[in-house]
C-alpha positions in Angstrom: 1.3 -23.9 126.0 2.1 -20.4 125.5 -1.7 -19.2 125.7 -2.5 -21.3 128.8 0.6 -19.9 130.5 0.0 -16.1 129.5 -3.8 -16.8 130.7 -2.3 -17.8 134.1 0.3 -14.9 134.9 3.3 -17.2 134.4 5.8 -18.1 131.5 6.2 -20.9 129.7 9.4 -21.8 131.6 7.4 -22.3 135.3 4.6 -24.0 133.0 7.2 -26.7 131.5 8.6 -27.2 135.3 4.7 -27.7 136.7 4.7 -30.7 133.9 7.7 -32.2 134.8 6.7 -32.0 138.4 3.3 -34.0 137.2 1.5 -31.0 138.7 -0.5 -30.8 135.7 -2.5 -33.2 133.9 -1.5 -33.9 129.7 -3.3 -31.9 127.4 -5.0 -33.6 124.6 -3.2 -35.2 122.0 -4.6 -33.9 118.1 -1.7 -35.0 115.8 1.0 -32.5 117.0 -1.1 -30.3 118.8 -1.5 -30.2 122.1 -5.1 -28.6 123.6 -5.2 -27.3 127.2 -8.7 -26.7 128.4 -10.7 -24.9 131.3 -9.3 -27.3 134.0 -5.4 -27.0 132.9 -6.0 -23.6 133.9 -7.8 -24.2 137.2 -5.4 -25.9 138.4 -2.5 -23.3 137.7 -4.5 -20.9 139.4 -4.9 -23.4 142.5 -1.4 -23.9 142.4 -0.4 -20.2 142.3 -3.1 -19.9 145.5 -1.9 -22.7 147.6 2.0 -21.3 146.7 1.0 -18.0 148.2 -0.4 -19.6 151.3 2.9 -21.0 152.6 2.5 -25.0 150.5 5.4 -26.2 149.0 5.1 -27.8 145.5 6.4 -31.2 146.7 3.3 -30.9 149.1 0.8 -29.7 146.3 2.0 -32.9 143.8 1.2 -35.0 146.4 -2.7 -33.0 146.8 -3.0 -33.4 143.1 -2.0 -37.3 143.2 -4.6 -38.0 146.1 -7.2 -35.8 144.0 -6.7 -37.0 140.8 -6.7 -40.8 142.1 -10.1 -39.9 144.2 -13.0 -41.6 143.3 -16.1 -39.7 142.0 -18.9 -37.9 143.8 -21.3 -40.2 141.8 -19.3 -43.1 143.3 -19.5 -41.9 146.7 -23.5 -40.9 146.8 -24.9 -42.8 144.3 -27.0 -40.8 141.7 -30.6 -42.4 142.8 -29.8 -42.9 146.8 -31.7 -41.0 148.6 -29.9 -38.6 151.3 -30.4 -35.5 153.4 -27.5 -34.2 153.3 -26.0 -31.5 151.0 -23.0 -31.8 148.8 -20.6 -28.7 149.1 -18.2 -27.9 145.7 -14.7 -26.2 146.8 -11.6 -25.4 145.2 -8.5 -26.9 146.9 -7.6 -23.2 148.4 -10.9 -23.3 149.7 -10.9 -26.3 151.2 -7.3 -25.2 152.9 -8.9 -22.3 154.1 -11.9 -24.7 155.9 -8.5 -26.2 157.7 -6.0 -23.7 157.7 -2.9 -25.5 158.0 -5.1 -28.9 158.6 -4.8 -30.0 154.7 -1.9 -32.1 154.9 -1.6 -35.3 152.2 -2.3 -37.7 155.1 -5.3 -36.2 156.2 -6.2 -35.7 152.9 -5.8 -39.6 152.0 -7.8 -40.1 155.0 -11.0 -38.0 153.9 -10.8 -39.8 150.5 -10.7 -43.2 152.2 -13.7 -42.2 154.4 -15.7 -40.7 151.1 -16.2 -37.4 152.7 -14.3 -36.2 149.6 -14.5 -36.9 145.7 -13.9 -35.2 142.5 -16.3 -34.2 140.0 -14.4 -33.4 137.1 -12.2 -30.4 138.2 -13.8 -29.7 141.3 -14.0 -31.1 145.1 -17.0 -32.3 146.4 -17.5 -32.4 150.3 -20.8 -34.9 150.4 -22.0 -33.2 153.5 -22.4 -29.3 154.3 -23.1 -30.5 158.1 -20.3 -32.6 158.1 -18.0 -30.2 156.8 -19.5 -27.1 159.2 -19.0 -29.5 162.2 -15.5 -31.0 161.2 -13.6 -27.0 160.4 -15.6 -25.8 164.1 -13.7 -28.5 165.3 -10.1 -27.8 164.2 -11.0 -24.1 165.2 -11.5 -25.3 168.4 -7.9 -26.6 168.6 -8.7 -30.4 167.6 -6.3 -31.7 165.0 -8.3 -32.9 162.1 -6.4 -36.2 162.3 -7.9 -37.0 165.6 -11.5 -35.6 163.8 -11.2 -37.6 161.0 -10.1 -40.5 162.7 -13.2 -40.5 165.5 -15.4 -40.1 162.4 -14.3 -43.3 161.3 -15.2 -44.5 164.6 -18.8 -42.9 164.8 -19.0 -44.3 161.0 -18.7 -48.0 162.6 -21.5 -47.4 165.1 -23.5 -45.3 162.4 -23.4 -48.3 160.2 -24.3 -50.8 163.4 -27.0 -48.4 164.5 -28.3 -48.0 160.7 -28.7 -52.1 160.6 -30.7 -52.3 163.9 -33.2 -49.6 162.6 -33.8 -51.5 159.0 -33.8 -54.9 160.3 -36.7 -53.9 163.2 -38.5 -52.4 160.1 -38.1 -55.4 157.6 -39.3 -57.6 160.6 -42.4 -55.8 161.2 -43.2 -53.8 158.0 -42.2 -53.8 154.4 -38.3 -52.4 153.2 -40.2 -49.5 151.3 -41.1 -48.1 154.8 -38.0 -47.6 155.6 -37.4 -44.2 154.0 -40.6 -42.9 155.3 -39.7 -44.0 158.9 -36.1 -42.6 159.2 -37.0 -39.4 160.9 -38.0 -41.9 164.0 -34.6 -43.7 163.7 -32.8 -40.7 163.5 -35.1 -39.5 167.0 -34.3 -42.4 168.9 -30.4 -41.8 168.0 -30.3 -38.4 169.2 -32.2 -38.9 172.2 -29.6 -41.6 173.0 -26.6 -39.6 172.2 -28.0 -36.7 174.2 -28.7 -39.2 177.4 -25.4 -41.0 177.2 -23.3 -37.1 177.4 -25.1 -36.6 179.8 -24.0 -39.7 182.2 -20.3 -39.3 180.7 -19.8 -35.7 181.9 -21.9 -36.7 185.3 -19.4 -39.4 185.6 -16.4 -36.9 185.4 -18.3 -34.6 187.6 -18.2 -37.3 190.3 -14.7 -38.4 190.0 -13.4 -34.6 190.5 -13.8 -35.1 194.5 -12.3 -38.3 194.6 -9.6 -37.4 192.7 -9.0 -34.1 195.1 -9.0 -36.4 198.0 -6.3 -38.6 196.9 -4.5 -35.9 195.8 -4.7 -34.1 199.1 -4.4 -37.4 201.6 -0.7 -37.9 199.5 0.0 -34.1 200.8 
C-alpha cells in the first residue's frame, strides 16, 4: 500500500480513504500480502485527474460503479462480427474531456445501456470513432448529451427496423451469405432516404414561417 500510494503522489492516509469510499478495486489476496497492480494505479491517477477537473468523489464512486459493472467490449462487438466501425480506447478524463461537463452518472448509465461503452480490462472502449466524433460535435453545439443519447436510442429502434427490411429482401431473393457483400447498397438506399426526408422536413418549416407571420400579424 505504501509503494502504490508513493507511485501515485499521495499518502497512505488518502489511499486508505479511496478504499473505504470503494473507489478502488481490492488488491489480490497472497496469504497476508496484498498485491496492487498496473490498474490500482490507473485508477488513482484518474481519480487525481477527474478531482482537479471540478468532480466530486461521491460523483467519481458512482463512475467507477457504472464502469466496473459495464459489460465488456467483447460482449458488446462480438469478437468474429463483422463491423465498419472503429473502436476508440479512453481514459475516464478523456472521455470527460469529449463532454466537458456532459459525464454525469446518468448519462453515463445511459451509454452503457445503449453499448456505446464497455470496459476492456482497465480501459474504456467507445465501439464507434464516428459515433463518438458526431455525439461530442453535438454537445459542442449546445445539445445536452441526454437529449443525444436519448434520440440515439431512438434512431437505434429504426436502425434495427431498417436493418431487418434490408436482410429479409436479401434472404428472399438471394442467399444470407450475400448479405455482407451487399450492405454498401443498404447502407445507399438509407442515406439517400435520410437526405430526401431533411429535405421535406426543413421545406415544411420553410412553409409554415408565412403562415405563422400572418396569424401573428392579423391578432395585431
Amino acid at each position: 500500500m505504501a509503494e502504490l500510494a508513493k507511485e501515485a503522489g499521495i499518502t497512505v492516509r488518502t489511499l486508505r480513504f479511496y478504499r473505504e469510499r470503494r473507489l478502488l478495486p481490492p488488491p489480490r489476496r497472497q496469504g497476508r500480502i496484498a498485491w496492487y497492480g498496473e490498474h490500482h494505479l490507473a485508477r488513482l491517477r484518474t481519480i487525481s485527474a477527474l478531482l482537479e477537473r471540478g468532480h466530486t468523489l461521491n460523483g467519481i464512486a458512482e463512475l467507477a460503479e457504472a464502469f466496473d459493472h459495464g459489460r465488456d467490449v467483447g460482449e458488446l462487438l462480438g469478437f468474429d462480427a463483422p463491423s465498419e466501425e472503429t473502436p476508440v480506447r479512453l481514459s475516464p478524463e478523456e472521455l470527460a474531456d469529449h463532454f466537458a461537463g456532459e459525464v454525469t452518472p446518468e448519462n453515463l448509465a445511459a451509454a452503457l445501456e445503449l453499448g456505446y461503452l464497455g470496459t476492456d480490462g482497465g480501459e474504456i472502449v467507445h465501439v464507434s470513432r464516428r459515433l463518438l466524433d458526431v455525439s461530442s460535435a453535438m454537445v459542442r453545439e449546445g445539445i445536452p448529451l441526454a437529449a443525444v443519447l436519448e434520440a440515439g436510442r431512438r434512431v437505434r429502434e429504426h436502425a434495427d427496423a431498417l436493418a431487418e427490411i434490408f436482410t429479409e429482401l436479401v434472404a428472399a431473393h438471394a442467399s444470407p451469405e450475400d448479405v455482407q457483400r451487399l450492405r454498401p447498397l443498404a447502407k445507399s438506399v438509407v442515406e439517400a432516404e435520410l437526405s430526401m426526408a431533411l429535405d421535406r422536413r426543413l421545406a415544411a418549416g420553410q412553409n409554415t414561417e408565412p403562415d405563422e407571420e400572418k396569424k401573428a400579424g392579423s391578432g395585431s
